[in-house]
Structures are given as C-alpha cells and as structure tokens.
ZADRENMAR-168616 format. One line per 5 residues: number of its first residue (from 0); for each residue x, y, z of C-alpha. Coordinates in steps of 0.2 Angstrom, whole numbers, plus 2048, in hexadecimal, padded with zeros to 3 digits. Layout:
BEGIN
NUM) X:Y:Z; ...;
END
This chain:
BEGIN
0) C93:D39:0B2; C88:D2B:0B8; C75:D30:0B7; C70:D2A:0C7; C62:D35:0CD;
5) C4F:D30:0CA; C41:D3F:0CC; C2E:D3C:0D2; C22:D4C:0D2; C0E:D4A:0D2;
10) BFF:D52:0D4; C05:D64:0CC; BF4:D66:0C7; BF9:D73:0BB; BE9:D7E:0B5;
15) BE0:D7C:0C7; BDA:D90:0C9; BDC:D8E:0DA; BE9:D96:0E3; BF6:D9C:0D8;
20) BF7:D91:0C8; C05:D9B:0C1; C0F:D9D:0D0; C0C:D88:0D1; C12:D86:0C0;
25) C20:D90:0BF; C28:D86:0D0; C24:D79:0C4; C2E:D7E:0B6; C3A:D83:0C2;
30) C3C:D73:0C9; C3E:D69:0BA; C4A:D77:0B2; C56:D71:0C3; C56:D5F:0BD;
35) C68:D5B:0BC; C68:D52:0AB; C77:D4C:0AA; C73:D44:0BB; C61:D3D:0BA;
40) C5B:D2D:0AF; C4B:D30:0B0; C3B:D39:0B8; C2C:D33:0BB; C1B:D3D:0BD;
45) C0F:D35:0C6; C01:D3C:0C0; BF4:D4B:0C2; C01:D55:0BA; BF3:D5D:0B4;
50) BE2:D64:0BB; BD9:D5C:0AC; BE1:D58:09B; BD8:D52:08E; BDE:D50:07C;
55) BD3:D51:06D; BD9:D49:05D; BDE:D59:057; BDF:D64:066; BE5:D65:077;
60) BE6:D70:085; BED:D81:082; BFD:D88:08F; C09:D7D:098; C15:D82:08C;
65) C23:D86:096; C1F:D78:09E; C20:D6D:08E; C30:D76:08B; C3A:D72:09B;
70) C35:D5E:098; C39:D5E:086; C48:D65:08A; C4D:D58:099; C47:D49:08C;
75) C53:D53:07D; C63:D52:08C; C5F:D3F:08E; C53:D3F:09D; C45:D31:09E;
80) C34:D39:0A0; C27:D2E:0A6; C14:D32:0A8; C05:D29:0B0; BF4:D2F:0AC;
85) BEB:D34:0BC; BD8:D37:0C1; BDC:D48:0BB; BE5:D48:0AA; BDE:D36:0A6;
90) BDB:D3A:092; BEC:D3B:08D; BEB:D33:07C; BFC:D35:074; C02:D48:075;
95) C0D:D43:084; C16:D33:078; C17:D43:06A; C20:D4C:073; C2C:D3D:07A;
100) C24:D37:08B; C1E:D25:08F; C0D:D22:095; C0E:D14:0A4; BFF:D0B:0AB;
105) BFE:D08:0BD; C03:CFF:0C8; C13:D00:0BF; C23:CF4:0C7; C35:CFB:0C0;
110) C46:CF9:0C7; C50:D06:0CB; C60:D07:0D1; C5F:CF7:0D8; C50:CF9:0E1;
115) C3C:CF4:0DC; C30:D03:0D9; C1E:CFF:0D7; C1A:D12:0D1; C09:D18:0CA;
120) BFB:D28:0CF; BF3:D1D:0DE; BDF:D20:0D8; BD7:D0F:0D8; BE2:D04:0DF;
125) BDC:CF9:0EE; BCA:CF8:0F3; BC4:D09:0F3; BB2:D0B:0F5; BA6:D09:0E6;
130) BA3:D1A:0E2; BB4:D1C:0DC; BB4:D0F:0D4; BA6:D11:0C7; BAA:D25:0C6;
135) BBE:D1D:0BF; BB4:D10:0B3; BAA:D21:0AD; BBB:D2A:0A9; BC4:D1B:0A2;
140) BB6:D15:098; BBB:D18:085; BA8:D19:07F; BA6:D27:08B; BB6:D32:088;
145) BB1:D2E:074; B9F:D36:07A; BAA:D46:082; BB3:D49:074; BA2:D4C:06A;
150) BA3:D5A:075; BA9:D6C:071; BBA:D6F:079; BB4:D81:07E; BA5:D78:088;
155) BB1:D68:08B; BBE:D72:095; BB4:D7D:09E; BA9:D6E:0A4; BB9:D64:0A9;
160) BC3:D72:0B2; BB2:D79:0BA; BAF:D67:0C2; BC1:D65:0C8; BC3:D77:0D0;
165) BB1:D74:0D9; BBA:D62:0DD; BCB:D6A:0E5; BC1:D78:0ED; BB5:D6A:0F7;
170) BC6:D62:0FE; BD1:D73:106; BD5:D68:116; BE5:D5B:115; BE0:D4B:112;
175) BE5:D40:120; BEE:D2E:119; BE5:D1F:125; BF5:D17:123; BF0:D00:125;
180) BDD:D08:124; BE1:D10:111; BDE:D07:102; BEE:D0A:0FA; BF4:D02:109;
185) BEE:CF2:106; BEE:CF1:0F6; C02:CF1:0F7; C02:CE5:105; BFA:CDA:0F9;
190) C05:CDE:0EB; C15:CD7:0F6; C08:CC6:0FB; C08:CC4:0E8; C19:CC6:0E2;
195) C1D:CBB:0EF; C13:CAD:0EA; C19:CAF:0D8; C2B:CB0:0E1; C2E:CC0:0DC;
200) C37:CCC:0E9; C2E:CD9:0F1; C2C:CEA:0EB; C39:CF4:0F5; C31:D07:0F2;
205) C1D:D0D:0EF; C1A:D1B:0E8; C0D:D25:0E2; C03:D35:0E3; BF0:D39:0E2;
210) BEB:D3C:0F6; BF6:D4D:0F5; BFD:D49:107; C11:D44:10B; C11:D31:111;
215) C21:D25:116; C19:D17:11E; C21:D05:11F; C16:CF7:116; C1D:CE5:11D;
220) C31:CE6:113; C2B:CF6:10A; C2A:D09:108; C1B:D11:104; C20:D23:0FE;
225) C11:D31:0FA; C16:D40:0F2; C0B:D51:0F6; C01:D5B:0E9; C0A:D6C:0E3;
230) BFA:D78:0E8; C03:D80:0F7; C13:D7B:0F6; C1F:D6E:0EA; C23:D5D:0EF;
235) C2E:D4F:0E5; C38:D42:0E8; C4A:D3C:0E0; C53:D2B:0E2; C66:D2A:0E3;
240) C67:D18:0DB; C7D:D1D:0E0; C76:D1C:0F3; C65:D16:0F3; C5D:D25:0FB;
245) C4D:D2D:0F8; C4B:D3D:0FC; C3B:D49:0FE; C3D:D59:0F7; C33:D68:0FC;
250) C32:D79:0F6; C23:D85:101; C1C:D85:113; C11:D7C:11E; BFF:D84:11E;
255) BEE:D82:115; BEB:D79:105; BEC:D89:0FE;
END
C-alpha cells in the first residue's frame, strides 16, 4: 500500500492545567493512535506540543507516557515523526532524537507529494515587534538555558508552568489573524520574492501553528495554512500527496477558549 498521507498537529499544549489537561491529552493519544500507518509517511508537529518542556542532562519532564508510547509505536510501524521546537517547548535537547524523532529548525522548505511546504511553529518570523524579539533571544540564548539549569528542577518546573498558565490565562479571547497586516504574512510574501530571485519556485503550501486560531488565506501563488491549538477542541491537518488535498480535521465544538 502506498503511504500517501502526511499528518500536521500543533499547539497541544500538553501539561497546561487549564481546562482539562487529561481530557486534551487523551484526544491526543487518540488521535495519533488513529494514524493509519501503513498509509502515512510522515507527521510532522509543529510545535508547542508541550506547555513547557525542558530537559536536563539527566532528567526530563515526568508523564506523557501514553503519549510517548502511541509516537514510538507510529515511528516502530515506519511513520516519520518530525518535531519543531516552539516558544513553549524550546529546550529540547536530545530526548526527542532518543526516542527516534527529528528536530527541524524553521522555516523549514520540504517536498511533499510533489508540492513545496515551508513548515515550522510561526514565533518570530517576520517583523514582529521588539519585545518579542529580545524575550526569543532570552529563551534561545545558550548561556542563559545553561544559567536555568543551575536551577533545581522542583523550583525550575514550577517557575516555568506557573509563568505559562498566568500566560494562557491572560489570552481566553480568540486571537483574530490580521491577515496582509500579520507578520507571518509578510514574512511569507517575502519568502516567495526570494526564491524567485534565486529562481527557485514558489512555495506552494505555509504552514504553521503558534496563533492558536484556524487560517486559509492566499499569499500571491500560495496557501498559508494555520492549524488551531487543542485547548478547547483538536485541530490537524493531513495531505493526500495521491490527490493533492489538504484537509482540516476537527474533533470538539465552537465556544470559549476553554
């Protein structure tokens, strides 16, 4: 059987006690357990899988192990899994690889099926406003996560989930995309201008995560494709590479964040 189906899930946010975390991760595991494997080449994750991961030399996060069971088990029948680090789960430093996923940087360009993807989490790309900006140099910056570690992970994890629960609780409306206005937005526009001064091809489908809201917009010969968070309902895509289409699945109702 050809293994035509590609899978895109982000924004999970697996640990977030808001809500119902278990309920979230169990649709979750449910919805990687209903991978067709035999069907599906790969599956990318487009990050903020996790509400905040952060791996020690010798310790990570405790749970997730259904989780971890249900990819290791897609990856043992032959499935691809792919992982970009979001603002969320940024310190990933090699338990993923352990385990048998690949850790992409965005933006990341890939065929598939024929088609170009330029895939990744969608934090920092384009002009975004300084503040951002320096807040991602602080997370990426290597002295610093070397100056976290010094840290006890009982006081680590607690500091780091307590920050991104007062985070998700300051943001309950639905972020409303600005479309041309959006960062993201321009900075694939000027992706396409380059690759066609290099001539290279345009990039047929973008798609990331990261604003939590459901986006299909055109951008000049492209698709720019959002995928939704998982806090009040689950949202991925797949791509038929046998037909071309992409389709949004959803699983939950319309209504409040949570």
């Amino acid at each position: 059987m050809s293994k035509n189906l590609t899978y895109f899930a982000s924004d999970v946010h697996l640990g977030l006690q808001v809500a119902d975390p278990a309920g979230r991760e169990a649709r979750f595991v449910s919805f990687l357990r209903s991978i067709p494997a035999s069907e599906t080449e790969a599956l990318y994750l487009l990050g903020d899988i996790w509400d905040f991961w952060y791996e020690y030399r010798d310790v990570v996060p405790k749970g997730y192990v259904r989780v971890f069971g249900a990819l290791t088990d897609l990856m043992d029948a032959g499935v691809k899994v792919y992982f970009f680090p979001g603002n969320h789960d940024i310190w990933a430093y090699g338990y993923f690889e352990e385990l048998g996923m690949k850790i992409l940087e965005q933006p990341y360009v890939t065929e598939i099926g024929g088609k170009v993807f330029c895939l990744g989490h969608g934090d920092g790309l384009g002009p975004v406003d300084r503040g951002y900006r320096i807040l991602r140099g602080i997370f990426h910056n290597r002295f610093l996560q070397t100056c976290f570690s010094a840290l006890h992970p009982w006081f680590a994890f607690r500091l780091g989930n307590g920050w991104s629960r007062r985070s998700r609780l300051g943001k309950r409306d639905r972020y409303v995309f600005k479309g041309e206005d959006e960062p993201l937005y321009k900075f694939c526009a000027s992706f396409n201008d380059g690759r066609t001064t290099k001539g290279l091809p345009p990039v047929d489908i973008f798609l990331f995560g990261h604003y939590h809201c459901p986006v299909d917009l055109p951008v000049g010969p492209s698709r720019l494709l959002l995928l939704e968070d998982w806090i009040s309902r689950s949202d991925w895509l797949v791509f038929n590479a046998a037909t071309g289409a992409i389709d949004r699945q959803v699983v939950g109702r319309d209504g409040p964040v949570w």
